[in-house]
N, C-alpha and C positions, 0 to 999 in steps of 0.2 A: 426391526433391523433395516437400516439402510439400504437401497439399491446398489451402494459402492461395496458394501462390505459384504451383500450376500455373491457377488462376482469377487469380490478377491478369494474369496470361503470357495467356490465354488472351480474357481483355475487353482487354488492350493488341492484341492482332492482332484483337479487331474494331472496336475505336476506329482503326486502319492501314485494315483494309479499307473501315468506312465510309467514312473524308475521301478514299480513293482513288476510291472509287468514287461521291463528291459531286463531286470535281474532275472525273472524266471525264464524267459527267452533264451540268453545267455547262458542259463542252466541247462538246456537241451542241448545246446551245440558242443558241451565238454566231452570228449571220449565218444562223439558222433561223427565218424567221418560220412555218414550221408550228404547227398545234397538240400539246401534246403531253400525254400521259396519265397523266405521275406530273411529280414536282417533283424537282429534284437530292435533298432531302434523303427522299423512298420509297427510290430507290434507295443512298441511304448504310444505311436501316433493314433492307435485305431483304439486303445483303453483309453488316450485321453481325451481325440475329439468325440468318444460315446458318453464322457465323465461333460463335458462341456454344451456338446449341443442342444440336448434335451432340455435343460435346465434354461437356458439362453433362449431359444425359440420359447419357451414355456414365459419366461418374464417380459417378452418382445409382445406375447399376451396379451398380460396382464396390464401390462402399462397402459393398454388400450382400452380394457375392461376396468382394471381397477376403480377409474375416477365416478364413472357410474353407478357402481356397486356401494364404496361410500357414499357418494350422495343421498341414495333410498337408503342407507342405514343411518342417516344424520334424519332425514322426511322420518322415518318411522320411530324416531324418539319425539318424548310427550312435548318437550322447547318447541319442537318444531310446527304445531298446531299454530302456533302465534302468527306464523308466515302468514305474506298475504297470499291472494289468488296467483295463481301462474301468471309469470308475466316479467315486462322489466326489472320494477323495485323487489320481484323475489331473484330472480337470477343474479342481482347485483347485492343482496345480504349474504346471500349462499357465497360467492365470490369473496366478499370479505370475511367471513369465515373462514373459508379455505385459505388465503392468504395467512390469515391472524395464526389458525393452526400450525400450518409449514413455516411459519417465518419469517418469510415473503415482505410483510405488513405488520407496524408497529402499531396503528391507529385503525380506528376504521371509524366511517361517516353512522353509519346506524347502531344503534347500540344492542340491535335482537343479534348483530353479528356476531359482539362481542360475547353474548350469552351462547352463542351455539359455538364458537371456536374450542371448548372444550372438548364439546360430544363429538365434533368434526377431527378432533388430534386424536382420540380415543376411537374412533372408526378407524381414521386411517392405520394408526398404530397394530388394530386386530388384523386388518388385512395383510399391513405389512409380514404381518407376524407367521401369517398361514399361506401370504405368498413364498415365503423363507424356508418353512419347514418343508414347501411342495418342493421348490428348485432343489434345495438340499437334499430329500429322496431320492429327485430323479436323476441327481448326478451320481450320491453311491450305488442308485440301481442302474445305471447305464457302465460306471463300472466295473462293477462287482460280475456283470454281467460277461462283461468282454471281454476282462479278466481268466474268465472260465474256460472264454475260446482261447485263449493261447494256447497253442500246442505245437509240436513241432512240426506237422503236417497242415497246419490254417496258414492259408494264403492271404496273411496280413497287407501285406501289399497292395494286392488287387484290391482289396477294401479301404483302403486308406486314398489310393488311389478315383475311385469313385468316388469316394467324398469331396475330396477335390475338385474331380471335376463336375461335381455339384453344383459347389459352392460357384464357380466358374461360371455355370452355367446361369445359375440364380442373379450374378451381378449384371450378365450381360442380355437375361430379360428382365432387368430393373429398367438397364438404360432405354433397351425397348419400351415396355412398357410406360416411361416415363414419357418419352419422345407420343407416343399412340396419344395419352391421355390429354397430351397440350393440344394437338391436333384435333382429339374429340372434343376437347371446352372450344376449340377456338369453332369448330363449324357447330357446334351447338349455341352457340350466342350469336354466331355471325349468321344460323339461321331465323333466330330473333329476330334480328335486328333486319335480314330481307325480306322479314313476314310485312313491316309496317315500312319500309322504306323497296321501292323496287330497284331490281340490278341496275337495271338500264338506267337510272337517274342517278344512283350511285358512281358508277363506273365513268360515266361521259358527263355529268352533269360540271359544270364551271362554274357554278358557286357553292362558297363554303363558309357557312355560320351558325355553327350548332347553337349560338346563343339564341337565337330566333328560331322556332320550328314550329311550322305552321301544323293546327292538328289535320285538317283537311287535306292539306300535302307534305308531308316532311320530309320529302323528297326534295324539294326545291329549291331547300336551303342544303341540301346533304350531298352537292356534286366532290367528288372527291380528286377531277382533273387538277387542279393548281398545287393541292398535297403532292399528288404522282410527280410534276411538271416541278415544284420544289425539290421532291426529292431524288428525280435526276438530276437537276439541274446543279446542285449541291455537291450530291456524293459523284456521279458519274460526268461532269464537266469538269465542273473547277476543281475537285479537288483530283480528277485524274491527271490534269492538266499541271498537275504539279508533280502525282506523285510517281507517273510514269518516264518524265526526262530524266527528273531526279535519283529511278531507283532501277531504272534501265543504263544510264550514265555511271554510277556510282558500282554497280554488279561488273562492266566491262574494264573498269578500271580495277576493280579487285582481283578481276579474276585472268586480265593479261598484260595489266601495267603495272598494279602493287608491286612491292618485292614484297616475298612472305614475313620479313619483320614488321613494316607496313601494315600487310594485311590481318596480320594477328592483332592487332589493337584496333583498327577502325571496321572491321566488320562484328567483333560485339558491343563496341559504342555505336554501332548503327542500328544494331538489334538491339541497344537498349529503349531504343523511341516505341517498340511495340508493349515493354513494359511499362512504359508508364502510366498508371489510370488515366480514364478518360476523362475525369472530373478536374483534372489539373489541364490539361488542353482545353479542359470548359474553361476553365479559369482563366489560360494564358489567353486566349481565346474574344473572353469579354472585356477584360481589365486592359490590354496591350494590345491586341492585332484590331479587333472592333474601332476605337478612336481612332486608330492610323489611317485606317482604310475609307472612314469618314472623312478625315483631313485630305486625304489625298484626293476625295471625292471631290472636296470644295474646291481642293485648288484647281483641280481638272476642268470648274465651271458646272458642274452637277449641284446644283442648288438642293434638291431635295435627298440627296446622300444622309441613309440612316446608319444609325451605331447599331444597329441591329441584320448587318445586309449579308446577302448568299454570298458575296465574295469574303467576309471575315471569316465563316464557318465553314465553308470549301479549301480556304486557303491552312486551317489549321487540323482542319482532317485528309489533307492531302498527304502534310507532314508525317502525320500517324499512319496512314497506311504506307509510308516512303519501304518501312522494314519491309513487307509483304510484299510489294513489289520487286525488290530488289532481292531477296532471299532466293524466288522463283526462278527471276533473272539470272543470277548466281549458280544456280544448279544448276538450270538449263545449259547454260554458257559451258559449263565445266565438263557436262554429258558429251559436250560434241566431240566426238574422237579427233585425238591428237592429230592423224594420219589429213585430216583435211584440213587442219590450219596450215600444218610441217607442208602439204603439197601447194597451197596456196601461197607461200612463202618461199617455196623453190621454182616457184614459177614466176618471178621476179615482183610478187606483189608487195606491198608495203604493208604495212602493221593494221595502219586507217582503213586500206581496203581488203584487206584479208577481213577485217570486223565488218566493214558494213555488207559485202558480197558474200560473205561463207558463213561467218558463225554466227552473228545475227537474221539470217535466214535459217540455217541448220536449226537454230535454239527458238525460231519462234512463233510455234506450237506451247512451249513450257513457258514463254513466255506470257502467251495471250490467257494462259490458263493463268495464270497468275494474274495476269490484270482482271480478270472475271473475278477470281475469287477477291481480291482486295475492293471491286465493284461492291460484290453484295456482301462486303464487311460494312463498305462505307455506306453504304443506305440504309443497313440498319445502326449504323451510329445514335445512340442519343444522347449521349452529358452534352456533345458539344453540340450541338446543335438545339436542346435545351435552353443554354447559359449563353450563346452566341448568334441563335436566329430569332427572328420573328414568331407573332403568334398568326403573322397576318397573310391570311390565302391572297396571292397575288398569281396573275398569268403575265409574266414578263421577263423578257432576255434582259435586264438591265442588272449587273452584279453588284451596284449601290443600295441595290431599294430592298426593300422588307422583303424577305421570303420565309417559308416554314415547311417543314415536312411531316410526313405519315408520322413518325416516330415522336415528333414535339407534340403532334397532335392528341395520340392516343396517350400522354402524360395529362394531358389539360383537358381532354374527355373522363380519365379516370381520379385527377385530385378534384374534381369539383362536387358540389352537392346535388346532383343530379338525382333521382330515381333512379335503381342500376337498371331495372327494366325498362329505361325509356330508350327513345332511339338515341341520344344523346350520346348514353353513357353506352349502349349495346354499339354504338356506331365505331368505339373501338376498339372492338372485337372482329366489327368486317376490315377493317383499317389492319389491325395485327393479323389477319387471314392474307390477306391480299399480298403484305408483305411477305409475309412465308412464302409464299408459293411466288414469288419472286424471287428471292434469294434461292427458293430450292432449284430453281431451273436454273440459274447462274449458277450453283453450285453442279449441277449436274450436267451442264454442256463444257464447267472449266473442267471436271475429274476428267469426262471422253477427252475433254483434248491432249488431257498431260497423261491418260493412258495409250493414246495413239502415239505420241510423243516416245514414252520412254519404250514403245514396241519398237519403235524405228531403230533406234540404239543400241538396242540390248541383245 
């Protein structure tokens, strides 16, 4: 039986056991005027998430277990002698098997696959078969079970209610859990990678050519300053430099010049720049802003102006962060109690200087947090910078020439054919550590300041 169909089987007996155990519920409350502690429909919820979870956890299992279980039962038929030794060419028969079984695969390269794709459908199918009958037990025994508890004195409630906030609980140590476990790969590689390269040539070294790594020092080639020096230069120059006029500008004008018909249409066409993938600003990026910014190079007398430079990729991630800026802008702006514009205005000030004297001071706190945060969105950007910078470590102010950052980097460290264990490839892993903990501090000095911010206010 199918994985789809022993879950429809398996919500149909606790949609059974709920309305059974609503109806009987509701038989207690007839000609009882006691009080009572749950409602007919707590206890149709506690028979049916005991009809559902046991069975559910049970196949969340299996599915883990299962694929290895079949395989030693495909190994322990007499076809499978013919395999060869452990190794590539057996794990890639086995694999076509398994396909050719499930369906997967019409064809397959070896033909000992095609001979074992039977014993492999006929395993899986036994399993499937006694995975079905287990799920299927333990959902009529988990209802039949809680079933029994209804009564008109079980506090259905408080038990349904627990489960919930179980289940609550469990989602919100996934997300932990999840976040802990990048953190543990990232300093478990990035301490690889400091075992054979040291901090200090890492961190200050100025040059950068993973294609050459010397075995004697591979530090040498491994400074990772012009990456850092790239990717301020990129994310927190140029493209602040765009997206802070722009979305500091555009927040004060929605939020004391618009008229609200105005403002209803052009603050979610402003917020639609944040949806847009970042792989289409890669694109707009390389194909249109890149050549422009070239041309304009030559005209200006920069002879060596590349299609590849920090100002084409600055300029169309500035764009992208415009929403984030101005979003913060926006609310900040709107936090500042009326009573200090209204007093600023009665005091014979104008519109211009009541903004630049009161509410642009008042608001910015919520603004600077905002520009921190849209900071370390932009540095860790990568489609456009990808598809619009360079590959080439350079140390230079000049917004024509080749630049690249942390982010391009560890893509061109991890699509190449490296050894992973080499320092090449471990190199960006210290590269993706380094960044974290960059952005976490930018994220962590923008929250204190827009929590000091909305203390003021509130």
């Amino acid at each position: 039986m199918s994985g789809v169909s022993i879950v429809i089987l398996v919500l149909g007996l606790a949609l059974v056991g709920g309305l059974a155990a609503r109806m009987r519920a509701a038989a207690f409350r007839r000609g009882n005027l006691q009080r009572f502690s749950s409602q007919p429909g707590h206890h149709a919820w506690f028979v049916a998430l005991w009809t559902v979870a046991p069975p559910l956890v049970f196949l969340g299992i299996w599915a883990l277990t299962s694929p290895g279980l079949v395989t030693d039962a495909v190994l322990a038929h007499p076809l499978a002698a013919r395999l060869p030794a452990p190794g590539f060419e057996r794990a890639s028969i086995l694999a076509e098997a398994r396909n050719l079984a499930t369906g997967r695969s019409y064809g397959a390269f070896h033909d000992l696959a095609r001979t074992l794709a039977p014993v492999y459908a006929a395993a899986q199918s036994r399993y499937d078969w006694i995975a079905s009958a287990i799920a299927l037990l333990l959902a009529f025994a988990g209802g039949a079970f809680t079933y029994t508890r209804v009564r008109a004195d079980f506090g259905a409630r408080t038990q349904v209610e627990r489960v919930v906030m179980t289940l609550l609980l469990a989602a919100s140590l996934i997300a932990i859990l999840t976040t802990l476990g990048i953190v543990a790969s990232l300093l478990w590689e990035a301490g690889r990678f400091f075992a054979q390269v040291p901090v200090f040539d890492f961190l200050f070294g100025t040059h950068w050519s993973p294609q050459v790594i010397s075995d004697s020092d591979p530090g040498a080639s491994l400074g990772a300053v012009p990456l850092f020096w790239g990717t301020f230069f990129i994310g927190a120059v140029i493209a602040m430099a765009v997206a802070i006029p722009f979305g500091l500008m555009s927040a004060i004008y929605l939020t004391q010049y618009a008229r609200s018909s105005t403002r209803a249409w052009i603050k979610p066409t402003l917020e639609m720049l944040a949806g847009v993938p970042t792989v289409v600003y890669g694109y707009f990026a390389a194909l249109t802003v890149a050549p422009a910014v070239r041309q304009l190079g030559i005209s200006l007398g920069i002879a060596n102006a590349s299609s590849e430079s920090a100002l084409a990729a600055g300029l169309v991630m500035g764009i992208m962060i415009i929403p984030f800026v101005s979003s913060m802008a926006d609310d900040s702006l709107s936090a500042v109690p009326a009573a200090m514009r209204d007093g600023s205005l009665a005091m014979g000030a104008t519109s211009s200087e009541t903004i630049r004297k009161v509410l642009v001071p008042a608001a910015l706190p919520g603004v600077v947090g905002g520009v921190l945060l849209a900071v370390s969105r932009a540095i860790g950007e990568t489609m456009i910078v990808v598809m619009a910078a360079s590959g080439v470590a350079t140390l230079t102010a000049n917004p024509f020439a080749s630049a690249t950052t942390v982010t391009k980097q560890i893509v061109d460290l991890l699509t190449g054919e490296a050894e992973f264990d080499s320092a090449k490839t471990l190199a960006a892993f210290a590269l993706g550590l380094t960044l974290f903990v960059i952005t976490l501090l930018l994220n962590i000095v923008a929250l204190t300041v827009v929590k000091k911010y909305r203390e003021a206010y509130e």
